[in-house]
C-alpha positions in Angstrom: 12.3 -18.4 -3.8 9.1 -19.1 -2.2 7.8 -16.9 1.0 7.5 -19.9 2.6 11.0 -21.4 1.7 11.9 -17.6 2.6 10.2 -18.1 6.2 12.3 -21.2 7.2 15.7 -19.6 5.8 15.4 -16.2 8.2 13.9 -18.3 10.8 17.1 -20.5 10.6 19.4 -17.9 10.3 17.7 -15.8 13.4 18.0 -18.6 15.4 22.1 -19.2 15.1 22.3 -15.9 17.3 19.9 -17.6 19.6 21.9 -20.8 20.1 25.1 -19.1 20.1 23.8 -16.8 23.1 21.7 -19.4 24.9 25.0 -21.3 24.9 26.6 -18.7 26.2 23.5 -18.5 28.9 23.6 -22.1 29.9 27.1 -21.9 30.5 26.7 -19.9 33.3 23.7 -21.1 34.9 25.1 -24.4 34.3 28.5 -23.5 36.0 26.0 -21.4 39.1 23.7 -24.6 39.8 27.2 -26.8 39.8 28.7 -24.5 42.5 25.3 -23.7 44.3 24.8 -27.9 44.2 28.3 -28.0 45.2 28.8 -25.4 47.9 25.6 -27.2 49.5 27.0 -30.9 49.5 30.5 -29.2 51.1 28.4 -27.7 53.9 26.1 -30.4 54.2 29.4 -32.5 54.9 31.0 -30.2 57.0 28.0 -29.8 60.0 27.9 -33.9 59.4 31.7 -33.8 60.8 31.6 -31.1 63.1 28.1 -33.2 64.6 29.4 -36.4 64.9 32.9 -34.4 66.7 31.2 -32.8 68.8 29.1 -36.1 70.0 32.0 -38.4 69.5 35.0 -36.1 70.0 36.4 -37.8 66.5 35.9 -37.8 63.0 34.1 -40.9 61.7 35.5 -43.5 59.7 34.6 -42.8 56.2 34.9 -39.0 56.1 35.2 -36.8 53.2 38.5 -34.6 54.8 41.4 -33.8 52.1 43.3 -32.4 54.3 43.7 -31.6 58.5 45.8 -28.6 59.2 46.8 -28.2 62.5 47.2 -24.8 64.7 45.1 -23.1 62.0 42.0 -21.7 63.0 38.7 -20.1 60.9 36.4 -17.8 62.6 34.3 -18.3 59.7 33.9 -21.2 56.9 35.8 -20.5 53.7 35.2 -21.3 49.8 38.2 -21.7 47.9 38.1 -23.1 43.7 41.8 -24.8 43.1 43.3 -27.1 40.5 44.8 -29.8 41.4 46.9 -32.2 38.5 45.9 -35.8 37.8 48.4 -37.6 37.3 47.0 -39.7 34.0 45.7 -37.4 32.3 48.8 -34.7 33.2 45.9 -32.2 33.5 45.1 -29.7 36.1 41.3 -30.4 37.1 39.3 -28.0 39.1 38.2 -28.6 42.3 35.9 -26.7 45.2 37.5 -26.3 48.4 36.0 -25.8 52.0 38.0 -25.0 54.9 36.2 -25.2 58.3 37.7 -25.3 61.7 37.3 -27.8 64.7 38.8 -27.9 68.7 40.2 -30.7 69.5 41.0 -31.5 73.1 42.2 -27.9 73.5 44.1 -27.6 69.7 42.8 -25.9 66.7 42.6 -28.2 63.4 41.3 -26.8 60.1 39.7 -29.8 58.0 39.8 -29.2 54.0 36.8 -30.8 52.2 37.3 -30.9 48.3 34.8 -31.6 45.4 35.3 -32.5 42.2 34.1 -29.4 39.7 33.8 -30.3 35.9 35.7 -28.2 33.7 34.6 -25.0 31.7 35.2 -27.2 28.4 33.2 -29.8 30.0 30.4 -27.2 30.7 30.6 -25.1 27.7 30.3 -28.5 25.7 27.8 -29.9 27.7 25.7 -26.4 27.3 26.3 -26.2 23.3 25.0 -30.0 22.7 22.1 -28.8 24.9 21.3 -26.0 22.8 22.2 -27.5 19.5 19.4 -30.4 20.3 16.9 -27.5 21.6 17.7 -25.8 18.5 16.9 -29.3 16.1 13.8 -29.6 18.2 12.9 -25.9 17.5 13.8 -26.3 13.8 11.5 -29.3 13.5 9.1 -27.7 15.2 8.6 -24.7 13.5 8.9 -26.7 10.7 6.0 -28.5 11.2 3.9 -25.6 12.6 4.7 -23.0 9.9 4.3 -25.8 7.3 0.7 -27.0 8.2 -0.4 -23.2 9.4 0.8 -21.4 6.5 -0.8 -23.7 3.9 -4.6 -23.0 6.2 -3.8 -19.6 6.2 -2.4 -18.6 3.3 -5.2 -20.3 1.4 -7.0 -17.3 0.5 -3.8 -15.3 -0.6 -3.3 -18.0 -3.4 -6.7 -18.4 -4.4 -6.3 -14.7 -4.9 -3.4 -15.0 -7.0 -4.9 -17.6 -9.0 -7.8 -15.5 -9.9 -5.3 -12.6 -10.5 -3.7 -15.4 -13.1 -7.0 -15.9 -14.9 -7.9 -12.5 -15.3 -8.1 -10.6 -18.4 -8.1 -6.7 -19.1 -11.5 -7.5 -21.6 -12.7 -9.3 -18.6 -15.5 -8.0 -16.2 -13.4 -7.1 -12.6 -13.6 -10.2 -10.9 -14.9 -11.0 -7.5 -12.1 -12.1 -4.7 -13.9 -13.9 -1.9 -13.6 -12.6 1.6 -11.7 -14.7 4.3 -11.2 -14.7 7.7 -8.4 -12.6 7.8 -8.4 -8.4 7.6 -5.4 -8.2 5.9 -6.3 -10.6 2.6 -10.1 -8.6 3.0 -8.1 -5.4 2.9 -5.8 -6.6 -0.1 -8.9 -7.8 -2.4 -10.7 -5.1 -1.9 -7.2 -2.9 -2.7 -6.6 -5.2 -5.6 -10.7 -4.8 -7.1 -10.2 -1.0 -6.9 -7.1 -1.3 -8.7 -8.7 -3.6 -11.2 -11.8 -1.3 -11.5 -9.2 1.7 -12.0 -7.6 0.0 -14.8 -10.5 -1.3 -16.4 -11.5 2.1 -16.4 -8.4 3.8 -17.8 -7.9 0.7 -20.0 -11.7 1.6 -21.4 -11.1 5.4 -21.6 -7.8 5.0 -23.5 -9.1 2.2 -26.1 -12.1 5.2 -26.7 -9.7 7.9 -27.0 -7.7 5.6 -29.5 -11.5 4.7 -31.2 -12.6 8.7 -30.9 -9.2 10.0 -32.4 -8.9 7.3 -35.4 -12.4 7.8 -36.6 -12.3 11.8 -35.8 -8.8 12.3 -37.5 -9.2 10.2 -40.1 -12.0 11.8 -41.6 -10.1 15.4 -41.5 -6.9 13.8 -43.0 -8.9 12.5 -45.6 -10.6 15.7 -46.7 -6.9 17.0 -46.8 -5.5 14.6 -48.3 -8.0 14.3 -51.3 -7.2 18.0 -51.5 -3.7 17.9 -51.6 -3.7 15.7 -54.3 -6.2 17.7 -57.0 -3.6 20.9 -55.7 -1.0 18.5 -56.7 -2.6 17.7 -59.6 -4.2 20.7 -60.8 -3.0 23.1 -63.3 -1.2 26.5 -63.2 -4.5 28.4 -63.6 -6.4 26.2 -60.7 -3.3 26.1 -58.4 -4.9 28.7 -55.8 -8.5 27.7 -56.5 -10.1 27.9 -52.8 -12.3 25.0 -53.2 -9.2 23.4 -53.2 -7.5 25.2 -50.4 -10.4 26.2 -48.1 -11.7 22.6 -47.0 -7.6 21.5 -46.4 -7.5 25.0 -43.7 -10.7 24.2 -42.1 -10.0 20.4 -42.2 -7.2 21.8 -40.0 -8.5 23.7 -37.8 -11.1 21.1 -36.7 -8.0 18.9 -36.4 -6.4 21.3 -33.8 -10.2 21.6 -32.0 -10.1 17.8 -31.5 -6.5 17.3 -30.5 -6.9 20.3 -27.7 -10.3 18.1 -26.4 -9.1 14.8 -26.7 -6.0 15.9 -24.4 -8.2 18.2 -22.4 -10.7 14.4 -22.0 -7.2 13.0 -21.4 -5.8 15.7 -18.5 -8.9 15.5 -16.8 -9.4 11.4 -16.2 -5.7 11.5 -15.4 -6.9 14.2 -12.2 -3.9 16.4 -13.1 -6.1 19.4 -12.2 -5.9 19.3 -8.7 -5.4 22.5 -7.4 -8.8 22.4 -5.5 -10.2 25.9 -4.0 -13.3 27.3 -2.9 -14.4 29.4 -6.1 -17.8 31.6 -6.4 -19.3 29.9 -9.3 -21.3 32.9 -9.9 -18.6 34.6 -11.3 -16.8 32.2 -13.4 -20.6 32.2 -15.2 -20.2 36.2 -15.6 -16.5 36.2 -16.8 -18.2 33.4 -19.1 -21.2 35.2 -20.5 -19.1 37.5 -21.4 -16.6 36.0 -23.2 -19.8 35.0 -25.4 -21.5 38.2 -25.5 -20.3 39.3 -28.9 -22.1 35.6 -30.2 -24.8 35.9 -28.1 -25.4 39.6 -29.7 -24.8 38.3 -33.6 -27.7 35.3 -32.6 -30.1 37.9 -30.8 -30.5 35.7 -27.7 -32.1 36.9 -25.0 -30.1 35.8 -21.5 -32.6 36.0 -18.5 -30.1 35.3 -15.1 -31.1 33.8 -11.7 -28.0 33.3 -10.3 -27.2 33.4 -6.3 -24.0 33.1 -4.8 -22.7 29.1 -5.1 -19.4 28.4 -3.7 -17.9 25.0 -4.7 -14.3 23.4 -3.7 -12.9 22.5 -7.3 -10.2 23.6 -9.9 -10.6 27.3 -11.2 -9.5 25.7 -14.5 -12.1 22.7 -14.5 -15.2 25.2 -13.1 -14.1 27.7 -16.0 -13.9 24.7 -18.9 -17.6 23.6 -17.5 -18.9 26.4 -17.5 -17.6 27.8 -21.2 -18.9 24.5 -22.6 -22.0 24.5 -21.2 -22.5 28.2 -22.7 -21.0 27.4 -25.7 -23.0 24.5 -26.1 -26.0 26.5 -25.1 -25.1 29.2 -27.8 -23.7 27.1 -30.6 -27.3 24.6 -30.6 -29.2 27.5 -30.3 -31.8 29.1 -32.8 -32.2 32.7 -34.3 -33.6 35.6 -32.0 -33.6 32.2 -28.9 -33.0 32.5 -25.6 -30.9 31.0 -22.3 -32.0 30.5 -19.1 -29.6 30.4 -16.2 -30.5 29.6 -12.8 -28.1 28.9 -9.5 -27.8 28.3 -6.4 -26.1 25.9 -3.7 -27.5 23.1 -4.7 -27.6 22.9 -8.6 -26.7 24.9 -11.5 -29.5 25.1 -14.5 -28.8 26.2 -18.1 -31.8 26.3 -20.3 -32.0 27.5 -24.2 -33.9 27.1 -26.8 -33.5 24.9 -30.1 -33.8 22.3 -32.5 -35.8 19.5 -31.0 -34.1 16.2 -31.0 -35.7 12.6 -31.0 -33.3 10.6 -29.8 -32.2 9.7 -26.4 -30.5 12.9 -24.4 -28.0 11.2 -22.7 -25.8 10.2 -26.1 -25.1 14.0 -26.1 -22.8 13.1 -23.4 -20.7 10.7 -25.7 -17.3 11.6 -27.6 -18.3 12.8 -31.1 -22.1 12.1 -31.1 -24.0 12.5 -34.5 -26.6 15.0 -34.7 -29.1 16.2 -37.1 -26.8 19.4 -37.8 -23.1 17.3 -37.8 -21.2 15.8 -35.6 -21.5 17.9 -31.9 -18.5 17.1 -30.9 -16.2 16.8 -27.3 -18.4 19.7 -25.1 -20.4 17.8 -22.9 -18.1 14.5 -23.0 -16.2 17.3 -20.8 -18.8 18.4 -19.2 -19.5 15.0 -18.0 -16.2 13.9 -17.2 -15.5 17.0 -14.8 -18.8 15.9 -13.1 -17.8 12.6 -12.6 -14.6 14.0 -10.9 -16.1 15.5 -8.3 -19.3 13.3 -8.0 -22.1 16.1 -9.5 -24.8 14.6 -11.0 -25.7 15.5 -14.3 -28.9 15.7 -16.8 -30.2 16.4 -20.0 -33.8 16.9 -21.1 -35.0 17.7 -23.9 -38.9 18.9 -24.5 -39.7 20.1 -27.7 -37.2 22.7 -28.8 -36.6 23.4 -25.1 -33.0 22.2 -23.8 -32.1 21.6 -19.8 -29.2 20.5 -18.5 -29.0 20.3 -14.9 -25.9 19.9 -12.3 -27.1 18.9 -9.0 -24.1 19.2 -6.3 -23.7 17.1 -3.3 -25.2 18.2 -0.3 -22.3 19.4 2.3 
């Protein structure tokens, strides 16, 4: 059902109570003006007689009385409702009664005028056709109104769907146009974040699915084409390590990937929330030395400027940053190198020496990039997607055999 068929069914339905209780309303206001207009025409009558009697000592010709009872005698006017039967429709009708009393040479006399009341069918009938044709004119008239307002107003809300219609996940984020109205601005510009978040995941996950395929294929295929010359091999080459050794580190590097593809994975999904204010400084000593024995085997010389940095962020992301940017630091590095680290509140530095490298820095920042010594794998694709997490900003250069990569933090 349409919202706007949806509109004129609850507006219907709301409105039965309405008539049924502004029936019940006109009723008695009806039935009050009847015996204010009533009670009014009575005493208007009744100082019209007791005038004229007290100029003309008689009643006039053409009075109203019902009734003249003698020796009866009112200190005060009286109100009385009766019913009195009519004879031809054998139905008792209601009637409004007022009692009044006169002197007449010297005798009391209480005169009886008597109006004519509708009946409380009469009334009640007379209130629900009221109603009823207030509640047609209503209908109509919200009709009408809803009808030619919701089709100006609404205008944007469909033009929004439409475009919703038309768009494609391949498809740049498109552009909703802003209307007059705060709540249709406040849902297009909810509905391009949404679009922008699943663009972005829908990107990330087709990589992830490109990044795993090429990556794994590659190691299943070295094991593969191994298993089969095991398979095919005699008793005497059986346990031949050419053989065996390239299926184990095959592997290994398949377990490597699968831990950084799901690490890639954990940390676009923002499961690693647990934010706390962390001294960066140490996560880099517990780092260094966690590498100390490789640093030692490569003869690298660590010079250390390093001030006290505290960051709100995951322990576990701050710790995965820092281990790849040391591991990247030690694994690119050369014989008898070095690595320069510098911090402070504003940016972390991590400098080392190394092969130089010709092309453009910021690939090293891509899943799986080539280089001149293999492929370098996931490191600073993690690196880069923790930044992005929290909004660091984040830089490679390269100059000569001299590496930098920078992390500026943003200014509190």
């Amino acid at each position: 059902m349409r919202l706007i068929k949806r509109t004129y069914l609850e507006t219907f339905l709301w409105l039965i109570p309405v008539l049924v209780i502004g029936s019940i309303f006109s009723f008695f206001m009806i039935k009050y003006i009847i015996y204010e207009e009533t009670d009014e025409y009575l005493t208007y009558e009744m100082e019209r007689l007791v005038e004229y009697h007290s100029e003309y000592n008689d009643l006039p010709d053409f009075h109203k009385a019902a009734g003249i009872i003698e020796d009866l005698r009112l200190d005060e006017p009286a109100f009385k409702d009766t019913l009195i039967l009519e004879l031809r429709d054998n139905e008792m009708i209601p009637h409004r009664e007022l009692y009044f009393s006169i002197n007449h040479e010297g005798k009391d006399f209480t005169i009886v005028l008597r109006q004519l009341l509708p009946g409380n069918d009469d009334i009640m009938e007379g209130a629900l056709l009221m109603m009823l044709g207030l509640f047609l004119l209503i209908t109509l008239f919200l009709f009408l109104m809803v009808s030619f307002i919701s089709g100006k107003l609404w205008s944007p809300f469909y033009k929004t769907l439409k475009t919703l219609t038309k768009y494609r996940i391949t498809e740049p984020v498109p552009v909703f146009l802003n209307s007059k109205i705060d709540e249709f601005n406040s849902l297009n510009r909810t509905l391009e974040e949404l679009l922008k978040k699943i663009a972005y995941d829908y990107q990330r996950t087709k990589e992830f699915n490109e990044n795993a395929s090429h990556e794994l294929q590659t190691h299943l295929a070295i094991i593969r084409l191994n298993t089969e010359k095991l398979l095919n091999a005699n008793q005497d080459e059986l346990y031949n390590s050419d053989y065996i050794q390239p299926i184990i580190n095959a592997t290994a590097k398949l377990s490597i990937v699968q831990k950084s593809l799901l690490l890639l994975s954990k940390i676009g999904n923002l499961e690693y929330n647990n934010n706390t204010n962390l001294n960066l400084s140490e996560v880099i000593s517990q780092s260094l030395h966690l590498f100390q024995e490789a640093i030692t085997i490569r003869s690298l010389t660590v010079n250390k400027s390093v001030e006290g940095c505290v960051l709100f962020m995951d322990a576990g992301l701050a710790e995965i940053m820092i281990n790849n940017l040391l591991k990247n630091a030690v694994k690119h590095n050369v014989q008898d190198g070095y690595i320069s680290i510098y911090l402070n509140q504003n940016s972390l530095i991590v400098e080392n020496s190394g092969t130089p490298f010709q092309d453009n820095p910021k690939i090293l920042f891509e899943r799986f990039t080539i280089g001149t010594s293999g492929n370098l794998g996931l490191g600073l694709a993690i690196v880069k997607q923790i930044c992005e997490v929290y909004n660091y900003t984040i830089s490679y250069d390269v100059d000569g055999n001299v590496h930098k990569i920078q992390i500026s933090f943003p200014l509190k």
